[in-house]
N, C-alpha and C positions, 0 to 999 in steps of 0.2 A: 503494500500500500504506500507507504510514505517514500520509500525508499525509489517506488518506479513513478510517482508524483514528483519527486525531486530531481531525476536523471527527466524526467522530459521536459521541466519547466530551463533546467542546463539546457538541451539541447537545444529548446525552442529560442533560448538566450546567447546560441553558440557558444557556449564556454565551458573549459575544457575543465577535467573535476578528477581529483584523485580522492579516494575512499577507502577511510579505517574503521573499523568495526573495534567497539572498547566492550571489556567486560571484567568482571569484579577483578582480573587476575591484571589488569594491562596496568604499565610500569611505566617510571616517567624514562626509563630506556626503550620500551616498546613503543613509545611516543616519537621517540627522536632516530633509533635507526633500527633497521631491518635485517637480520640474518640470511646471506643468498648464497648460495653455492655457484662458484665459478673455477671452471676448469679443476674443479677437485679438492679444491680449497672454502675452508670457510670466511665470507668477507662480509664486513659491516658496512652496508650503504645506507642513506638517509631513506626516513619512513614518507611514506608519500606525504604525511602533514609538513616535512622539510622541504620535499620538491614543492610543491605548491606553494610557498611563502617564498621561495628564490623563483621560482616562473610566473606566478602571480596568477594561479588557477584556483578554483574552488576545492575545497578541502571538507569532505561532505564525515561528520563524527558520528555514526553510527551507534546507537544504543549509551548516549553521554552520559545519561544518569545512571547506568551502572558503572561507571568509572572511580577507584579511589580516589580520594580527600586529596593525594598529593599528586594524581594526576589533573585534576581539576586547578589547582594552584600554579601549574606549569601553564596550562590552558590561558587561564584566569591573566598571568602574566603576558604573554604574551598578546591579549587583548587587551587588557589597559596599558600595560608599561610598554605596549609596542618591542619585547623582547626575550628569547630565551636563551637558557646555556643548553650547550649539546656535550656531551659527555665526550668528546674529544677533545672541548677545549675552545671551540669555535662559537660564537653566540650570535644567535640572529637578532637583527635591531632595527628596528622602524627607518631610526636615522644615525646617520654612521655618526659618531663623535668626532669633533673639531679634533684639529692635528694632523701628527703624521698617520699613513695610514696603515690598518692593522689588516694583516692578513685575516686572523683571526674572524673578522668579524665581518657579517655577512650581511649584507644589508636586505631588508624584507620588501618586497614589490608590494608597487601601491595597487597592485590590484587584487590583492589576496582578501579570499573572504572565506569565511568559516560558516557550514552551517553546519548545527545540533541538532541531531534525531533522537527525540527517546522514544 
């Protein structure tokens, strides 16, 4: 229901959506990157809520209200303070801080939008 009212209202909006599903178990690792197998090896890539804040696509959260208290707080951050840490090391940021520049930090596309499923 919500989930194919939401993929048509994108479509019909052309815009492009990556999709995580939370649930009581999801971490604020599981939040920020992905476990893939590549050529045989295990490698940690950014979870689609990361693509979509660096490409500036819809980031659709799938079942939000079963998420823990401190995934909600990463969430939460990241809509008000315009920011998160990633467990690399790297932080996304609405707007890069004055100065020299930081690799480190990655700035968020203004076209990033979040929607919440419960």
């Amino acid at each position: 229901g919500k989930n194919r009212i939401t993929d048509y209202m994108l479509s019909v909006l052309n815009l492009e959506r990556e999709y995580m599903q939370l649930h009581r178990d999801s971490t604020v690792q599981s939040m920020t990157t992905t476990p893939t197998i590549n050529q045989g090896q295990l490698v940690w890539e950014d979870s689609p809520m990361v693509r979509a804040a660096v490409a500036g696509r819809v980031c659709v959260l799938d079942e939000a209200d079963k998420a823990p208290l401190e995934v909600v707080v990463v969430l939460k951050s990241l809509v008000e303070d315009g920011q998160m840490c990633l467990p690399d090391g790297r932080r996304l940021m609405r707007e890069t801080p004055p100065g020299p520049v930081d690799s480190n930090v990655i700035q968020i596309h203004p076209d990033l939008r979040l929607i919440a499923l419960a």
